[in-house]
C-alpha positions in Angstrom: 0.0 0.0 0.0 1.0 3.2 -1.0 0.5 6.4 0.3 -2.1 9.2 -0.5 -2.5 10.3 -3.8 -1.5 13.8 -3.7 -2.3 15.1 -7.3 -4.2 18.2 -6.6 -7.3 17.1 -8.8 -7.5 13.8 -6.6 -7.0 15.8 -3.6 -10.1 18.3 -4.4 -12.4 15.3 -5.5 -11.9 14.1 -1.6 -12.5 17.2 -0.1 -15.3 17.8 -1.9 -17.1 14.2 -0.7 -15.7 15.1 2.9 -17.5 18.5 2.4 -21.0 16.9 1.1 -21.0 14.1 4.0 -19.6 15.9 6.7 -21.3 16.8 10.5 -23.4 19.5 9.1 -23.8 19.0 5.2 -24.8 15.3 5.5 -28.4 16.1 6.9 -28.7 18.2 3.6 -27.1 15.7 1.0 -29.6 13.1 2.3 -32.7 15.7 1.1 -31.2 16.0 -2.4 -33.3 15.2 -5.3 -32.8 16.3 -9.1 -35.3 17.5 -11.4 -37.2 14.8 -11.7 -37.7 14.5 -8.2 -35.5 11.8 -7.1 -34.0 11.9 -4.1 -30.0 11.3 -4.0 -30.1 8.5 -2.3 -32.5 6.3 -4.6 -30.4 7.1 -7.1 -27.6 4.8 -5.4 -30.2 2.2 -4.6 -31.3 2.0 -8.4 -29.0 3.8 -10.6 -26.4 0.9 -12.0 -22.8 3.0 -11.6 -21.8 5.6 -9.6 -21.1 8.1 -13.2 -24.5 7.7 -14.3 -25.5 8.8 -10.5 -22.8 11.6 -10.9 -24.3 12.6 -14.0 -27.8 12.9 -12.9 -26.8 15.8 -10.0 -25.4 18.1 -12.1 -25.8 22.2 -11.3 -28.6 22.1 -14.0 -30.8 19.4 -12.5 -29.3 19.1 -8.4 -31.3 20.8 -5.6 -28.5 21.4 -3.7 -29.1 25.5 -3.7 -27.1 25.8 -0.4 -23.9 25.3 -2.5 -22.9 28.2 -3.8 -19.4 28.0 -5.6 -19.6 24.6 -7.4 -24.0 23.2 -7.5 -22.9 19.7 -9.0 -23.1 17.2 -5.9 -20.9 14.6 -6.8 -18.6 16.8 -9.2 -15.9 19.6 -7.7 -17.5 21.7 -10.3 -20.6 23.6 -11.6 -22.2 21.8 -15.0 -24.9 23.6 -17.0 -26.5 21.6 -20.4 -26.4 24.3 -23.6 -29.0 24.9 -25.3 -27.5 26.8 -28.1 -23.8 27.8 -29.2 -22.8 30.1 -32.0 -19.3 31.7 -32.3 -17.8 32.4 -28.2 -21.3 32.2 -26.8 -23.4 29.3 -25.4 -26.8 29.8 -24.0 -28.2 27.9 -21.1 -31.5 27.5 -19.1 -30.7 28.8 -15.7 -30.4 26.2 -12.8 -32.8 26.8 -10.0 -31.3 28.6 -6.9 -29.0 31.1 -7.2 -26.9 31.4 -10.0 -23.0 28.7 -9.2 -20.1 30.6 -8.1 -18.1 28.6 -10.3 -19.8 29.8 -13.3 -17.8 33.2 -13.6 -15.6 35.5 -15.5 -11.7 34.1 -15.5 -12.8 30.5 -14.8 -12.7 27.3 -16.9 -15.0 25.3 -18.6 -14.7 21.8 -20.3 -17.3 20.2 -22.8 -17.8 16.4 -20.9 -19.9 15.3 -23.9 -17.3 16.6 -27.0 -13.5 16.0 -26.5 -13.0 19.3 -28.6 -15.8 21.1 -27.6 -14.2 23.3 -25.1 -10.7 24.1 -26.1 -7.7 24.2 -23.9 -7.0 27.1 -21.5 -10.6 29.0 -22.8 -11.8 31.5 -20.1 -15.1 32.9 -19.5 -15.1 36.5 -20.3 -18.6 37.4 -19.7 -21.5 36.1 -18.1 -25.0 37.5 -19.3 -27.9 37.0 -17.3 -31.7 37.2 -18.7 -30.0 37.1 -22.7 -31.7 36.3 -24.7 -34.5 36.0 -22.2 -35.9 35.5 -18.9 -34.6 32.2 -17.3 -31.6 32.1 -19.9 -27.8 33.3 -19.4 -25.5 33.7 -22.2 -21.6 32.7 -21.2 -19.4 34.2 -23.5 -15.6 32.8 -23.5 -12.7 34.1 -25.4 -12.1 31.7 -27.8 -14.3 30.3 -29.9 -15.8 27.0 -29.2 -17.4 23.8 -30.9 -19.6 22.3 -28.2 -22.9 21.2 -29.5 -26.8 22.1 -28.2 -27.1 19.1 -25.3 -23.7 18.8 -24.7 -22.8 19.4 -20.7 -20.7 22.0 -20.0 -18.6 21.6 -16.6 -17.2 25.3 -15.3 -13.9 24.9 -12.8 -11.5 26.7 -11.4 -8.4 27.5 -14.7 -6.1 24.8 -12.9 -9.0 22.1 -12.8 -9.8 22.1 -16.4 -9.8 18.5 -17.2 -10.1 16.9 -13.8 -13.9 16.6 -13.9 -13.4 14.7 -17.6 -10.9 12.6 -15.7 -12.8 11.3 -13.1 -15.7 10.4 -15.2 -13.1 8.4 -17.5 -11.8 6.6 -14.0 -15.6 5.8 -13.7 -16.5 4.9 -16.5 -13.3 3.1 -17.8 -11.1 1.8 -14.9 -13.3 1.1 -11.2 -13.7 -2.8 -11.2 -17.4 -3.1 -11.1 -17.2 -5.3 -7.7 -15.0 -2.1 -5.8 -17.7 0.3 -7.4 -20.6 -1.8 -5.7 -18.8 -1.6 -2.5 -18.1 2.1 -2.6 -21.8 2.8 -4.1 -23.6 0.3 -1.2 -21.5 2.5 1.7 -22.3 5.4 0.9 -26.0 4.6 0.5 -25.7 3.8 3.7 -24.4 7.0 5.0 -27.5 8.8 3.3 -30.2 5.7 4.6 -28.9 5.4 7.9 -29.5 8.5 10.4 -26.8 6.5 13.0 -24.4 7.6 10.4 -22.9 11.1 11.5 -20.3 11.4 8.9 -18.3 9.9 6.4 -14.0 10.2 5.5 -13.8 9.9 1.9 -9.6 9.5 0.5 -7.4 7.9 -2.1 -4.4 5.5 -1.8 -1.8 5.0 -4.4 -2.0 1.0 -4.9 -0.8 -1.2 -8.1 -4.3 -3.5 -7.4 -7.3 -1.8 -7.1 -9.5 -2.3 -3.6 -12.2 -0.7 -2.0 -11.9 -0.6 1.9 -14.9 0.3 4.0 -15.1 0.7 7.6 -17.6 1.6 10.0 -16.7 3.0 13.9 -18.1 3.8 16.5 -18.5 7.3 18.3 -17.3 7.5 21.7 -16.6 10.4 24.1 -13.7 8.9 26.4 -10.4 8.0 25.9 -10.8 5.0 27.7 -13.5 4.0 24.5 -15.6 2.5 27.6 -19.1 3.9 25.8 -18.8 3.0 22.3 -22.4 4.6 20.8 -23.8 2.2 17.8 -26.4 5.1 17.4 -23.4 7.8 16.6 -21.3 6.0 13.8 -19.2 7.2 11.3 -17.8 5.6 8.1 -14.4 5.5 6.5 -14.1 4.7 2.8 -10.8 4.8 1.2 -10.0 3.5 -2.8 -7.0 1.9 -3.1 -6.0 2.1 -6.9 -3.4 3.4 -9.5 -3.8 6.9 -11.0 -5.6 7.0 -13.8 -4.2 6.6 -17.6 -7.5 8.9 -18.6 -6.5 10.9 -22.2 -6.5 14.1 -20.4 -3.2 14.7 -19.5 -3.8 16.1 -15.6 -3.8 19.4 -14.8 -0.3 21.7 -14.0 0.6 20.9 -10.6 
C-alpha cells in the first residue's frame, strides 16, 4: 500500500465528498433530489454506476441550492447543459437557486460530452444574465468554441480544467465493477442510515485496485468504555493506481 494520492485534482475530489457528508452537510445531501424528483439517495439504490448517478446531479438538475461556488453534488464543479452555441457564446436554461459561483468571468470550462468542444485554457469572459431571455444566461468565452446544443458544459476553477473529464473516464473506464458496488452500497448507507454522523472519503496510491470500508463507532472517552452504535461514522478509502484517462492532468 502506498500512500495518499497527492495530485491536486484527486485531492479536491476528496474534499469535496468530505464536504457533502460531513457533521453538518450530510443532513442536507440526504434531502437531495434532481429534477425529476428523485432523491440522491434512490439514485444509489437503483441507478447501475456511480457516473450515471454523478451525472444525474449536475448544477442544472441538483437541488443542492445551499452550494454556492460549485451546485454539481458529486462533481468539484458547476455543469450547465447548452441549449445553443454560436461563435464564443453558449446559452443555457438557468439552474434553480441562485446562480453557481463557479460559473464566472476568468474561470474554466470543459465540454464532458465533445472531447474538442471546449478548447484548452478557454476563459469565461462574460456572463449574461436574462439574454436572450428571462430564465436564460449567455456565457461568452474568449475563444471560440465547438460544443454542440445538449452537450454538458462543466465550469472549474483555470487549474481544474480536465479533472472533472478525468474522473468520469476513472468511472466509467477503470473502477472494477465489484469495488464500485462496495463504494456505491456504503455510501447509501451513509445517506439511509441517520446513526451515520459522517463519512472520510480518500485515495491510496495501490498497483491493485481495492475498495476498503469501515464503519466506527463514536465514543466520548479516551478509555473507549461507551462506544455509541447510534453515533457512527464511516471510513471509505480507494485503493488504486492513478488514472491513464487521455486528459493529461492538470499543471501541478
Amino acid at each position: 500500500m502506498g500512500g495518499l494520492i497527492q495530485t491536486k485534482g484527486t485531492q479536491r475530489l476528496a474534499r469535496l465528498f468530505n464536504n457533502r457528508f460531513d457533521t453538518v452537510s450530510i443532513v442536507q445531501t440526504r434531502l437531495v433530489k434532481n429534477s425529476s424528483g428523485t432523491l440522491l439517495q434512490t439514485a444509489f439504490a437503483t441507478l447501475p454506476t456511480l457516473l450515471t448517478i454523478s451525472d444525474a446531479f449536475i448544477a442544472q438538475y441538483s437541488s443542492a441550492y445551499w452550494v454556492l461556488k460549485g451546485r454539481d453534488v458529486l462533481y468539484p464543479a458547476a455543469t450547465l447543459v447548452a441549449v445553443q452555441v454560436a461563435g464564443k457564446d453558449i446559452i443555457f436554461n438557468d439552474p434553480g437557486g441562485t446562480w453557481p459561483d463557479l460559473i464566472a468571468i476568468g474561470n474554466s470550462a470543459a465540454d464532458l460530452t465533445h472531447a474538442a468542444g471546449g478548447p484548452k485554457d478557454a476563459k469565461v469572459k462574460k456572463v449574461d444574465r436574462g439574454n436572450p431571455t428571462a430564465g436564460q444566461t449567455t456565457v461568452s468565452f474568449d475563444v471560440a468554441v465547438t460544443a454542440q446544443s445538449g452537450d454538458c458544459i462543466s465550469f472549474c476553477p483555470p487549474k481544474h480544467q480536465n479533472l472533472v473529464k478525468r474522473w468520469r473516464y476513472y468511472l466509467g473506464t477503470e473502477l472494477h465493477s465489484p469495488n464500485q458496488t462496495l463504494i456505491q452500497k456504503a455510501v447509501l448507507t451513509a445517506l439511509t442510515d441517520p446513526s451515520v454522523t459522517w463519512v472520510k472519503f480518500q485515495a491510496i496510491e495501490s498497483t491493485t485496485q481495492s475498495a476498503l470500508i469501515e464503519t466506527l463507532l463514536g465514543t466520548t472517552d479516551d478509555d473507549d468504555d461507551n462506544l455509541d452504535p447510534t453515533k457512527k461514522s464511516l471510513f471509505i478509502a480507494l485503493l488504486t493506481a492513478q488514472t491513464n484517462a487521455p486528459d493529461p492532468v492538470d499543471a501541478q
